[in-house]
C-alpha positions, 0 to 999 in steps of 0.5 A, spaced: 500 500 500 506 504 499 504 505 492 497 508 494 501 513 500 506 515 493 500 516 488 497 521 494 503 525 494 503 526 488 497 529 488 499 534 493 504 537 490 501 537 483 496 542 487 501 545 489 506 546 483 499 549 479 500 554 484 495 552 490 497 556 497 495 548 501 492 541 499 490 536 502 489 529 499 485 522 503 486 517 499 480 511 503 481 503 500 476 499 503 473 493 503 464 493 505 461 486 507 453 488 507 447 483 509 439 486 509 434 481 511 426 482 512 421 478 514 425 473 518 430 472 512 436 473 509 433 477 502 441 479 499 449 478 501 454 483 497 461 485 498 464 490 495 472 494 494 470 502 494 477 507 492 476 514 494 481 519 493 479 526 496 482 533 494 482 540 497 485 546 494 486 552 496 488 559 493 487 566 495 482 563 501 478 560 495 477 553 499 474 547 493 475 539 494 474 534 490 472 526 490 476 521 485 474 514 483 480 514 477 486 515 478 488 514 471 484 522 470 487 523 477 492 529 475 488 532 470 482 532 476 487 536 480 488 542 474 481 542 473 479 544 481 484 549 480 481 552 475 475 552 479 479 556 485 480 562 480 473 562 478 470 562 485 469 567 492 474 568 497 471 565 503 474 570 508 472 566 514 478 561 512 483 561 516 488 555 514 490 548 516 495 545 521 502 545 520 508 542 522 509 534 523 505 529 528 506 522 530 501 517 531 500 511 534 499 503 532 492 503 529 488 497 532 483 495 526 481 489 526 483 485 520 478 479 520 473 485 518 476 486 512 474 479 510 468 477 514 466 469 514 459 467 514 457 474 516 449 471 514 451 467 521 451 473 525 444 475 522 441 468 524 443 469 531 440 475 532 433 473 528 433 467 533 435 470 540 429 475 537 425 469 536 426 467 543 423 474 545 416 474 541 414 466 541 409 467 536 408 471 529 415 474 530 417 479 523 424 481 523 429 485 520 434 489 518 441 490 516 449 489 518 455 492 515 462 491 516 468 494 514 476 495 513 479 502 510 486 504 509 486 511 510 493 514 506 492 522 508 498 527 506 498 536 506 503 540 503 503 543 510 507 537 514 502 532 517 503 525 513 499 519 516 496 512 514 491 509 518 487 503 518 479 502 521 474 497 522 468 497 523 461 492 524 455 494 526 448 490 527 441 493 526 435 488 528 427 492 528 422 486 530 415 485 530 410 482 534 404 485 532 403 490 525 404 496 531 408 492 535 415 493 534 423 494 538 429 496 535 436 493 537 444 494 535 450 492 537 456 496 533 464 495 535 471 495 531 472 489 533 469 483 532 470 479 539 466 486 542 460 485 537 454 481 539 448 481 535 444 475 540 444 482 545 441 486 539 436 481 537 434 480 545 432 485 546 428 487 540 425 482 541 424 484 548 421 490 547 417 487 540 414 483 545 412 487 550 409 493 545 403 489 544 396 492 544 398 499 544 393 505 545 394 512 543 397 516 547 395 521 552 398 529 551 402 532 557 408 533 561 411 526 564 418 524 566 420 520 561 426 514 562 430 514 555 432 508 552 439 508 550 437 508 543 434 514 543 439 518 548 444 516 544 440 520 537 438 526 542 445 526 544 448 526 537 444 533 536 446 536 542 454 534 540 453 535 532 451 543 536 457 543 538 461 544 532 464 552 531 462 552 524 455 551 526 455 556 532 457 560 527 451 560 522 447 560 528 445 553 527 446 552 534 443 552 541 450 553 544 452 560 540 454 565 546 454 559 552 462 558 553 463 557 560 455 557 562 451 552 567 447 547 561 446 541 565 445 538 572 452 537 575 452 530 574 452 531 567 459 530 563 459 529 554 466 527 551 467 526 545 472 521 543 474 517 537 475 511 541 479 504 539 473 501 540 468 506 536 465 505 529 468 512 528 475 509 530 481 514 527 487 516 529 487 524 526 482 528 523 482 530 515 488 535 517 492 530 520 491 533 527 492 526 531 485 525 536 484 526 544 479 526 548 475 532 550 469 534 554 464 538 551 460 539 557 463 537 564 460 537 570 454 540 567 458 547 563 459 547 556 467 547 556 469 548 548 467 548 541 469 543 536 474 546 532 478 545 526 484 549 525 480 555 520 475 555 526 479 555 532 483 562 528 476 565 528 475 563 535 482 565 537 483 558 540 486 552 538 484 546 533 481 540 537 482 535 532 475 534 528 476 537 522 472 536 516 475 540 512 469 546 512 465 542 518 468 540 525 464 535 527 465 530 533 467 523 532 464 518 538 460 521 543 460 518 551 456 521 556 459 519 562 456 515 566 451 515 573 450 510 579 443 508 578 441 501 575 436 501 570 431 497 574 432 503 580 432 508 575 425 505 573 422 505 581 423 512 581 419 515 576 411 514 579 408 516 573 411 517 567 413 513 560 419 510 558 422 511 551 425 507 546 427 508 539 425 515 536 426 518 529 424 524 525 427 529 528 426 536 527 427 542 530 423 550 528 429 554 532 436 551 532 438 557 536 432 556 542 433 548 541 425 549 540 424 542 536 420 535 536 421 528 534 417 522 533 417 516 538 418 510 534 417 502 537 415 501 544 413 506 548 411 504 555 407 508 561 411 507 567 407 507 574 409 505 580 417 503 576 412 499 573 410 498 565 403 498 564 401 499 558 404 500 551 402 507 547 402 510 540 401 516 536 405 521 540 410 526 539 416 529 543 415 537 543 420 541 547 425 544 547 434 541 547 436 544 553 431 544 558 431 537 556 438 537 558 437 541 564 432 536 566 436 531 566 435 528 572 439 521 573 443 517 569 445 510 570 450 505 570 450 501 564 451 504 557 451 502 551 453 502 543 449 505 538 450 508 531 444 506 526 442 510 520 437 515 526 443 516 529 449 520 525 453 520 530 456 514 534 454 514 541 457 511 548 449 511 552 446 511 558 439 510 560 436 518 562 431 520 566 429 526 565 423 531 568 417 535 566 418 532 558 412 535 553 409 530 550 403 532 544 400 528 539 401 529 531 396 533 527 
C-alpha cells in the first residue's frame, strides 16, 4: 500500500506546483461486507472494494475539494479544481490548516473485518435470540455492515499519516404485532466486542412487550430514555457543538462558553475511541485525536474546532476537522450510579422511551424542536410498565431537556444506526417535566 501513500503525494504537490497556497489529499481503500434481511430472512449478501481519493485546494482563501474514483484522470482532476479556485469567492472566514509534523500511534483495526466469514451467521443469531423474545408471529429485520479502510492522508503543510479502521455494526427492528415493534444494535471495531444475540434480545424484548398499544395521552411526564434514543438526542446536542455551526447560528450553544447547561452530574466527551465505529487516529488535517469534554460537570467547556475555526475563535484546533465542518467523532456521556431497574422505581408516573426518529427542530438557536417516538413506548407507574402507547410526539425544547436531566445510570451502551449520525457511548436518562403532544 506504499504505492497508494506515493500516488497521494503526488497529488499534493501537483496542487501545489499549479500554484495552490495548501492541499490536502485522503486517499480511503476499503473493503464493505453488507447483509439486509426482512421478514425473518436473509433477502441479499454483497461485498464490495470502494477507492476514494479526496482533494482540497486552496488559493487566495478560495477553499474547493474534490472526490476521485480514477486515478488514471487523477492529475488532470487536480488542474481542473484549480481552475475552479480562480473562478470562485474568497471565503474570508478561512483561516488555514495545521502545520508542522505529528506522530501517531499503532492503529488497532481489526483485520478479520476486512474479510468477514459467514457474516449471514451473525444475522441468524440475532433473528433467533429475537425469536426467543416474541414466541409467536415474530417479523424481523434489518441490516449489518462491516468494514476495513486504509486511510493514506498527506498536506503540503507537514502532517503525513496512514491509518487503518474497522468497523461492524448490527441493526435488528422486530415485530410482534403490525404496531408492535423494538429496535436493537450492537456496533464495535472489533469483532470479539460485537454481539448481535444482545441486539436481537432485546428487540425482541421490547417487540414483545409493545403489544396492544393505545394512543397516547398529551402532557408533561418524566420520561426514562432508552439508550437508543439518548444516544440520537445526544448526537444533536454534540453535532451543536461544532464552531462552524455556532457560527451560522445553527446552534443552541452560540454565546454559552463557560455557562451552567446541565445538572452537575452531567459530563459529554467526545472521543474517537479504539473501540468506536468512528475509530481514527487524526482528523482530515492530520491533527492526531484526544479526548475532550464538551460539557463537564454540567458547563459547556469548548467548541469543536478545526484549525480555520479555532483562528476565528482565537483558540486552538481540537482535532475534528472536516475540512469546512468540525464535527465530533464518538460521543460518551459519562456515566451515573443508578441501575436501570432503580432508575425505573423512581419515576411514579411517567413513560419510558425507546427508539425515536424524525427529528426536527423550528429554532436551532432556542433548541425549540420535536421528534417522533418510534417502537415501544411504555407508561411507567409505580417503576412499573403498564401499558404500551402510540401516536405521540416529543415537543420541547434541547436544553431544558438537558437541564432536566435528572439521573443517569450505570450501564451504557453502543449505538450508531442510520437515526443516529453520530456514534454514541449511552446511558439510560431520566429526565423531568418532558412535553409530550400528539401529531396533527
Amino acid at each position: 500500500m506504499t504505492d497508494l501513500m506515493d500516488r497521494t503525494e503526488n497529488l499534493v504537490k501537483k496542487a501545489k506546483a499549479l500554484g495552490a497556497d495548501e492541499a490536502i489529499a485522503k486517499t480511503s481503500f476499503s473493503r464493505r461486507t453488507q447483509v439486509r434481511f426482512s421478514n425473518n430472512e436473509v433477502d441479499i449478501t454483497k461485498v464490495w472494494n470502494d477507492y476514494l481519493t479526496e482533494v482540497t485546494l486552496t488559493w487566495q482563501k478560495r477553499v474547493v475539494a474534490t472526490e476521485i474514483r480514477n486515478f488514471a484522470e487523477a492529475e488532470k482532476r487536480v488542474e481542473d479544481l484549480f481552475g475552479l479556485a480562480k473562478v470562485s469567492q474568497p471565503n474570508p472566514f478561512y483561516g488555514g490548516v495545521a502545520s508542522g509534523s505529528f506522530s501517531y500511534p499503532e492503529s488497532g483495526a481489526d483485520k478479520r473485518l476486512a474479510y468477514l466469514e459467514e457474516p449471514t451467521a451473525y444475522v441468524e443469531a440475532a433473528m433467533e435470540a429475537a425469536g426467543e423474545e416474541v414466541p409467536r408471529d415474530l417479523n424481523a429485520g434489518g441490516a449489518l455492515f462491516a468494514n476495513y479502510e486504509d486511510v493514506y492522508l498527506v498536506s503540503s503543510e507537514g502532517p503525513m499519516g496512514r491509518d487503518a479502521r474497522s468497523a461492524i455494526e448490527l441493526s435488528i427492528r422486530a415485530f410482534s404485532e403490525k404496531e408492535a415493534s423494538g429496535h436493537g444494535v450492537s456496533c464495535s471495531s472489533t469483532l470479539d466486542e460485537f454481539d448481535p444475540v444482545m441486539a436481537g434480545r432485546k428487540a425482541g424484548e421490547i417487540a414483545w412487550l409493545a403489544r396492544s398499544p393505545v394512543a397516547g395521552e398529551e402532557g408533561s411526564y418524566e420520561v426514562v430514555f432508552d439508550p437508543l434514543i439518548a444516544g440520537s438526542l445526544l448526537g444533536r446536542i454534540a453535532q451543536m457543538a461544532s464552531a462552524f455551526f455556532v457560527m451560522i447560528r445553527f446552534s443552541v450553544f452560540v454565546d454559552k462558553l463557560g455557562q451552567m447547561v446541565a445538572p452537575e452530574y452531567v459530563t459529554l466527551l467526545d472521543n474517537a475511541a479504539p473501540y468506536s465505529v468512528e475509530n481514527r487516529l487524526f482528523d482530515d488535517e492530520g491533527v492526531p485525536i484526544s479526548e475532550k469534554a464538551i460539557i463537564n460537570c454540567g458547563v459547556l467547556k469548548t467548541y469543536l474546532h478545526n484549525t480555520s475555526t479555532a483562528k476565528q475563535f482565537n483558540t486552538e484546533t481540537t482535532g475534528n476537522a472536516g475540512l469546512v465542518v468540525p464535527q465530533p467523532w464518538n460521543i460518551e456521556m459519562e456515566p451515573g450510579s443508578m441501575g436501570r431497574e432503580e432508575m425505573f422505581a423512581e419515576v411514579n408516573k411517567g413513560l419510558y422511551l425507546t427508539n425515536t426518529w424524525y427529528t426536527r427542530f423550528q429554532n436551532f438557536v432556542t433548541g425549540d424542536f420535536s421528534t417522533i417516538p418510534r417502537d415501544g413506548a411504555f407508561v411507567l407507574e409505580d417503576g412499573e410498565i403498564v401499558g404500551s402507547i402510540k401516536d405521540i410526539r416529543i415537543s420541547d425544547n434541547v436544553l431544558r431537556m438537558l437541564k432536566g436531566i435528572k439521573s443517569l445510570t450505570e450501564e451504557r451502551q453502543r449505538i450508531h444506526w442510520w437515526e443516529s449520525q453520530f456514534p454514541t457511548l449511552s446511558p439510560y436518562m431520566l429526565v423531568e417535566d418532558v412535553r409530550i403532544t400528539r401529531p396533527r
